[in-house]
C-alpha positions as CSV (number, residue, x, y, z in Angstrom):
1,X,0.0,0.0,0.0
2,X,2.5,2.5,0.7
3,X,5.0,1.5,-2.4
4,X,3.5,4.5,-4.1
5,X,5.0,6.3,-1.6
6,X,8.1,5.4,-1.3
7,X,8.8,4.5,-4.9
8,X,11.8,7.6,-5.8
9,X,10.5,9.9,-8.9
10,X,12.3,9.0,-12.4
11,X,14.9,11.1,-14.2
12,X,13.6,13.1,-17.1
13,X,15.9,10.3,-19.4
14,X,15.7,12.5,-22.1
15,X,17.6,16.0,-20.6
16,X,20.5,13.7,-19.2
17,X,23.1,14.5,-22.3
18,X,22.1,18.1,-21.7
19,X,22.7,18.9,-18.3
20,X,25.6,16.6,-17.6
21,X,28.4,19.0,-17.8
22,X,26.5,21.7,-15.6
23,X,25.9,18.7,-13.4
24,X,29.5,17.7,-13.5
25,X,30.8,21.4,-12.8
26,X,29.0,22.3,-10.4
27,X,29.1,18.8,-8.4
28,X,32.9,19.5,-9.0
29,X,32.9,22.6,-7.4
30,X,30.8,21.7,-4.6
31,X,33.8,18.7,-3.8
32,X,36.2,21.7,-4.2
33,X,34.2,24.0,-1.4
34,X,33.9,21.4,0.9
35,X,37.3,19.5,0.6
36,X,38.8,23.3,1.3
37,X,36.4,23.1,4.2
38,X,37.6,20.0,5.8
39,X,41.5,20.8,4.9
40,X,41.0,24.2,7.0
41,X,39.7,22.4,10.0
42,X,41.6,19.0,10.1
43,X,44.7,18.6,12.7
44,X,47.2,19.9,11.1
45,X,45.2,20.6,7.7
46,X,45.7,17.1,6.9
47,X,42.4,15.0,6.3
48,X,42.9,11.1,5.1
49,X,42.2,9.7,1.5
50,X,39.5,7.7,2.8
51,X,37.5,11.1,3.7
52,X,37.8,12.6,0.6
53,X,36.5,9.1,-0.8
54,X,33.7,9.4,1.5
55,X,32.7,12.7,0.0
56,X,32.8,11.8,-3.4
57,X,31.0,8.6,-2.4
58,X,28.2,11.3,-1.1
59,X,28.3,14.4,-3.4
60,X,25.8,12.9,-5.8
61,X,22.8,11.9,-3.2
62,X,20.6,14.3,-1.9
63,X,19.7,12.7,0.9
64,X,23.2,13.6,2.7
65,X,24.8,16.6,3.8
66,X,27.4,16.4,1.0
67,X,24.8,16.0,-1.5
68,X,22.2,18.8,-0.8
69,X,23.1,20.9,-3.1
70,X,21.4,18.4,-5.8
71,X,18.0,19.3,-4.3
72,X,19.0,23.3,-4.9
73,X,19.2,22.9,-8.1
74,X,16.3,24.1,-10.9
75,X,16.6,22.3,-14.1
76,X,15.5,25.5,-16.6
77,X,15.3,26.0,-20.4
78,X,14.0,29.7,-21.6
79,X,12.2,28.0,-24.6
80,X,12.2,25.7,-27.6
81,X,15.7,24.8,-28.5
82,X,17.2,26.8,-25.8
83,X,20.3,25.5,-24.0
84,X,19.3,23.6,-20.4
85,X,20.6,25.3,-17.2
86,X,20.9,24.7,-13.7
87,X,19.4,27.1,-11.4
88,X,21.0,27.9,-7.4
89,X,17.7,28.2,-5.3
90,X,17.9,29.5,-1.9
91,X,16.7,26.2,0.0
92,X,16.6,22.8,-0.4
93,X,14.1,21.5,-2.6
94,X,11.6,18.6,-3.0
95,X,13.6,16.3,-4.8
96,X,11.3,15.2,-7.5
97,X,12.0,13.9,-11.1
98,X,14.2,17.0,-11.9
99,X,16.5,16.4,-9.0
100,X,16.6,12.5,-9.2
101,X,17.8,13.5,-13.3
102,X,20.9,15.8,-11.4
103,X,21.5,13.2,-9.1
104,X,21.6,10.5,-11.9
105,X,23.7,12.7,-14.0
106,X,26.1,13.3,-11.1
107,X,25.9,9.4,-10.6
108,X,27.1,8.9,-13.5
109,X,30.1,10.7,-13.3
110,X,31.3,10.1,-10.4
111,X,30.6,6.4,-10.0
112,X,33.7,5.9,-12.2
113,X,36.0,8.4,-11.5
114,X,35.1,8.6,-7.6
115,X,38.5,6.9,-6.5
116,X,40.7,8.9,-8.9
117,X,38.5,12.5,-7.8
118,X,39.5,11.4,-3.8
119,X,43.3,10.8,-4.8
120,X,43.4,14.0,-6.4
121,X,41.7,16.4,-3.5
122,X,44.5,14.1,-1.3
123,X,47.3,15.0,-3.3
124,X,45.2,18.2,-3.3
125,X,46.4,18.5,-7.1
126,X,45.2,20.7,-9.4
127,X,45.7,23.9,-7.4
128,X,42.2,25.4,-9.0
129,X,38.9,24.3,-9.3
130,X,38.9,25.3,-13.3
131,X,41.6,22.5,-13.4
132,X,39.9,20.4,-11.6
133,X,36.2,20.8,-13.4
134,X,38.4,20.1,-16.8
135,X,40.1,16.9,-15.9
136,X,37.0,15.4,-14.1
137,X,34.5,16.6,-16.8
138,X,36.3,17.2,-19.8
139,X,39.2,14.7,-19.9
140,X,37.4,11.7,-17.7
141,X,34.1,12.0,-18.4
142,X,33.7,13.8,-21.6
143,X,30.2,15.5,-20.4
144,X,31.8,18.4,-21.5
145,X,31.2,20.6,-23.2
146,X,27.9,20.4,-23.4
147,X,25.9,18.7,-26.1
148,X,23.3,21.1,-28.4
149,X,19.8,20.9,-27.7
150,X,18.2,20.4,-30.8
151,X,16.0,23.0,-32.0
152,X,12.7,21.0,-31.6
153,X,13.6,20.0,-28.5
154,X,11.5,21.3,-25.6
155,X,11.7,20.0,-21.9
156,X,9.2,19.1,-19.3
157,X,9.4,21.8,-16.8
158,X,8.6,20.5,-13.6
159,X,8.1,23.1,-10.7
160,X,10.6,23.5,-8.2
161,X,9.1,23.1,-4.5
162,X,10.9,24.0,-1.4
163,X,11.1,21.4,0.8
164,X,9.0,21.2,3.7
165,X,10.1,21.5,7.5
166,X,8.7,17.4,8.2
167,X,10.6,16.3,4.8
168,X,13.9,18.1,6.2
169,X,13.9,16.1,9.4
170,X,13.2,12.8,8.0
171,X,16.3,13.3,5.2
């Protein structure tokens, strides 16, 4: 009875291609901010490999801490033909089909370069996140750049919703 319920929205399949390198950046730069973060307050700035493969392990579900930033994301496209962006919202969102399609974007990525991503933020090597953003999404992945929305091609908007104060607790 309550599968309905429980059963996580699907990916909008279709816009994957198009927002994987914005996925891939931004998830990127979100490793970037908080492997800074964790370097500035570690004994002796020094955090351990199997930290940083921890947060690469995370940054892609929005369901954790390292991974919220997936349900701040709006998946927009000005109109017919136009390029697909990601949109920074204030709060965390509902995380409905738009979000599950960023998180299996991100997914995507980072399943198989997750280990190599943690070895470099230990070696802390490249020294800036541009560097970074182009080994992991250029060189690796090849999600960038980004692919050209056709111009027939229109997406399914899908509202964003903050999330509510019950749905934040039970995350």
């Amino acid at each position: 009875e309550m599968e309905q319920f429980t059963r996580k929205p699907r990916a909008f399949n279709k816009d994957l291609k198009y927002v994987s390198c914005a996925v891939c950046k931004r998830a990127v730069e979100e490793v970037w901010n908080i492997a800074e973060h964790m370097r500035e307050v570690a004994p002796y700035h020094k955090v351990g490999e199997d930290e940083f493969n921890e947060l690469t392990l995370n940054i892609c579900d929005p369901d954790t801490d390292e991974g919220e930033w997936v349900s701040m994301q709006d998946i927009e496209q000005a109109k017919k033909g136009a390029s697909i962006k990601l949109k920074q919202e204030e709060y965390m969102g509902e995380c409905r089909r738009e979000c599950r399609t960023i998180e299996k974007a991100c997914t995507a990525v980072f399943d198989e370069y997750r280990e190599d991503l943690a070895e470099l933020l230990w070696k802390n090597e490249p020294k800036t996140l541009e560097k970074m953003a182009s080994r992991v999404c250029t060189k690796w992945a090849n999600v960038c750049p980004a692919k050209e929305v056709p111009k027939k091609y229109e997406r399914v908007d899908e509202w964003w919703m903050p999330m509510d104060e019950e749905s934040f607790k039970m995350r």
